[in-house]
FIKOLPA-322286 format. One record per residue (C-alpha): residue number from 1; x, y, z; residue in three letters. Coordinates in Angstrom, 2 decimals, decimal comma. Layout:
N
<kollo><baba>NUM</baba><X>X</X><Y>Y</Y><Z>Z</Z><kolfi>ALA</kolfi></kollo>
...
This chain:
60
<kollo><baba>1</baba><X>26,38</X><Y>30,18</Y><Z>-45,99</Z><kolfi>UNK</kolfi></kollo>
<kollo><baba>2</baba><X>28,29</X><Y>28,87</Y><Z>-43,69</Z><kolfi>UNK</kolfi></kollo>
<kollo><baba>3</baba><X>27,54</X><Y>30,91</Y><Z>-40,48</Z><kolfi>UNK</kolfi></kollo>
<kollo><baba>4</baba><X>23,27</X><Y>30,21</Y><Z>-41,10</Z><kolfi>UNK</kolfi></kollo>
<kollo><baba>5</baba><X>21,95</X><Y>27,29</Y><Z>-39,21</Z><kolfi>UNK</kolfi></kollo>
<kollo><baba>6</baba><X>20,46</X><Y>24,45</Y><Z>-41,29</Z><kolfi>UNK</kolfi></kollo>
<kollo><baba>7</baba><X>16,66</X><Y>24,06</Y><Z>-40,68</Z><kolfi>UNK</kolfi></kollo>
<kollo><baba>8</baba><X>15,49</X><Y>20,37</Y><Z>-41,26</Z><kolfi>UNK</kolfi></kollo>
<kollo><baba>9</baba><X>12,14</X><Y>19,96</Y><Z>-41,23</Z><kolfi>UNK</kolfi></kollo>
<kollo><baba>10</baba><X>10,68</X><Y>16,27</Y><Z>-39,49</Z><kolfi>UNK</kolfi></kollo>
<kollo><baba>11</baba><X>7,61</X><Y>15,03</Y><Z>-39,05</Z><kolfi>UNK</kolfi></kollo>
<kollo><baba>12</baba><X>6,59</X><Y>12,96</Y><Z>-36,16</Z><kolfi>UNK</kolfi></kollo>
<kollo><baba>13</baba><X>5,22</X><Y>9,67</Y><Z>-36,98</Z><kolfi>UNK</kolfi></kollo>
<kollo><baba>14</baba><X>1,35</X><Y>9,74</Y><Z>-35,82</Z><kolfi>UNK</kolfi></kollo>
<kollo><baba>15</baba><X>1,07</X><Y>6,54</Y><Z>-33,85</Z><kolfi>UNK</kolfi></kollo>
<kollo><baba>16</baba><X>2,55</X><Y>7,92</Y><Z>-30,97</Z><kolfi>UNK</kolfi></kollo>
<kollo><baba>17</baba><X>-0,92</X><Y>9,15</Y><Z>-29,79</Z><kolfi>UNK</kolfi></kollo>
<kollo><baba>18</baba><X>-2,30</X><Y>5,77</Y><Z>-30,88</Z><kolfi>UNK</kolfi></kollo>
<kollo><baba>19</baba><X>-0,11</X><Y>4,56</Y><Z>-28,09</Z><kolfi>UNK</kolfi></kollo>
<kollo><baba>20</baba><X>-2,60</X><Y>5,94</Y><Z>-25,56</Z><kolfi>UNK</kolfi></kollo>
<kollo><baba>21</baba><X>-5,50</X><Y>3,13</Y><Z>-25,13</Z><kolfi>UNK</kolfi></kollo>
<kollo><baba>22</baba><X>-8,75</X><Y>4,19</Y><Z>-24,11</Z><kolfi>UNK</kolfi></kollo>
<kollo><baba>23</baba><X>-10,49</X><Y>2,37</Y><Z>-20,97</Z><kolfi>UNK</kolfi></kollo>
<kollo><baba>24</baba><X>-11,77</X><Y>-0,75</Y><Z>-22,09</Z><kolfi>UNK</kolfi></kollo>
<kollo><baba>25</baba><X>-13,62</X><Y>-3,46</Y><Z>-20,10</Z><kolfi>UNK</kolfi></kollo>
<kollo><baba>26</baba><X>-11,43</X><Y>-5,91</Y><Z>-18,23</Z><kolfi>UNK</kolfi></kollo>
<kollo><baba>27</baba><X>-13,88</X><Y>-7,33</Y><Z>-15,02</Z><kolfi>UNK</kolfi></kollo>
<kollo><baba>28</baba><X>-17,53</X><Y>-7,63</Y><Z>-14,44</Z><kolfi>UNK</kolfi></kollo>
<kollo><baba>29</baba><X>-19,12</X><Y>-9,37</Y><Z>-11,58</Z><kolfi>UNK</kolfi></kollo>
<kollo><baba>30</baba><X>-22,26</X><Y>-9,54</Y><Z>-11,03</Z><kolfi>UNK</kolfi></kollo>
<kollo><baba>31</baba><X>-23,57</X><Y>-9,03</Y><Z>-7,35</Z><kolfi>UNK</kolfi></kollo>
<kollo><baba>32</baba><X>-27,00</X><Y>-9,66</Y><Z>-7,51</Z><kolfi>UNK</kolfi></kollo>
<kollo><baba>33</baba><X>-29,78</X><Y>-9,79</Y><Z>-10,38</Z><kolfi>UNK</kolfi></kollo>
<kollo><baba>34</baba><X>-30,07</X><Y>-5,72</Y><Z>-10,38</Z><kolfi>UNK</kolfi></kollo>
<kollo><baba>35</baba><X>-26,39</X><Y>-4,79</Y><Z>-9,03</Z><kolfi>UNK</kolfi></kollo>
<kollo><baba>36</baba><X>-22,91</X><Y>-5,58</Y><Z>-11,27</Z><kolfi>UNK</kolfi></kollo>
<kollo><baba>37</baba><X>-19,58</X><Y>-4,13</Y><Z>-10,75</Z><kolfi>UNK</kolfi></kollo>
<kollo><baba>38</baba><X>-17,09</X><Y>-3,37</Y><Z>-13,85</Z><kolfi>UNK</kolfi></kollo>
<kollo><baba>39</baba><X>-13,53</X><Y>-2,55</Y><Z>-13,34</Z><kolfi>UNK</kolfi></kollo>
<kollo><baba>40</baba><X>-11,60</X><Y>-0,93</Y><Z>-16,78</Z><kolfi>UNK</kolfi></kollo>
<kollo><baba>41</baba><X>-7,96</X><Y>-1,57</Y><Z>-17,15</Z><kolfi>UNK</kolfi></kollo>
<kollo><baba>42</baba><X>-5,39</X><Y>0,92</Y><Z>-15,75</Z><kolfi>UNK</kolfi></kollo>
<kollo><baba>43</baba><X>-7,16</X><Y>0,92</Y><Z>-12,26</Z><kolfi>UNK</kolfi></kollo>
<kollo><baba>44</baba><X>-5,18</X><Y>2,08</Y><Z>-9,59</Z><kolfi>UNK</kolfi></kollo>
<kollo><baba>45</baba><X>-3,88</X><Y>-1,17</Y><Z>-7,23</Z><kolfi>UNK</kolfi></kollo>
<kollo><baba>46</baba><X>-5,03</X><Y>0,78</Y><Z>-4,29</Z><kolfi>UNK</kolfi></kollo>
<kollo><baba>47</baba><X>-8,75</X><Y>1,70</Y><Z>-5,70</Z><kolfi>UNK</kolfi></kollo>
<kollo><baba>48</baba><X>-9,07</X><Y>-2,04</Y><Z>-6,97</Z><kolfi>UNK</kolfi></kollo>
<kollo><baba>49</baba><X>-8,04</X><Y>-3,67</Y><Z>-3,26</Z><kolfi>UNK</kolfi></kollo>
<kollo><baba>50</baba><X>-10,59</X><Y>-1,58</Y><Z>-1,82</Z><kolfi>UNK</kolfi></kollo>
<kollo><baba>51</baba><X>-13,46</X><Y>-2,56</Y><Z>-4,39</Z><kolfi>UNK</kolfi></kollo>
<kollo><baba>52</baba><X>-12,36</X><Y>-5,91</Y><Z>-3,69</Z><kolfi>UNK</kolfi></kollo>
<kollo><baba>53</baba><X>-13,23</X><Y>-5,72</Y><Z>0,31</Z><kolfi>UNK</kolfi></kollo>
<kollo><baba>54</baba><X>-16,19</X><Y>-3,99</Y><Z>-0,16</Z><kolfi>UNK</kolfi></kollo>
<kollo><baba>55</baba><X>-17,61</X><Y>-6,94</Y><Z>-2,91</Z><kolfi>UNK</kolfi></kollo>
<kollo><baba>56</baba><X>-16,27</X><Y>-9,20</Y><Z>-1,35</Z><kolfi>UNK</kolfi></kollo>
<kollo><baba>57</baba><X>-16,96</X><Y>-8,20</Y><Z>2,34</Z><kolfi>UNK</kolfi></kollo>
<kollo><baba>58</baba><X>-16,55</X><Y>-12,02</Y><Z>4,14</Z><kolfi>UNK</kolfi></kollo>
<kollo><baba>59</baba><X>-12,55</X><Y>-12,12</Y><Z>2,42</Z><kolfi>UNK</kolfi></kollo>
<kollo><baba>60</baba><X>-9,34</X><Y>-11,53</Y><Z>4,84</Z><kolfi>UNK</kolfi></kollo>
């Protein structure tokens, strides 16, 4: 008995893939009666700077 491996059986606790959020809503502006913008969380820095200077096209 001693030479055989013991096999321990876990189980992995399911809210590990409730960790992962799905995109939710975090920014809406509204350009113009017929034209809005919305921006979900976990956008990229570099995809929300440029969204930002096209919107807002008179900013420095």
């Amino acid at each position: 008995m001693a030479d055989k491996p013991e096999i321990v059986q876990i189980k992995m606790d399911k809210t590990l893939h409730s960790q992962i959020q799905a995109p939710t809503k975090a920014l809406q502006i509204k350009i113009d009666s017929n034209k809005s913008v919305v921006v979900y969380n976990h956008i990229q820095g570099y995809i929300l700077e440029a969204l930002m200077k096209a919107v807002f096209t008179d900013a420095h």
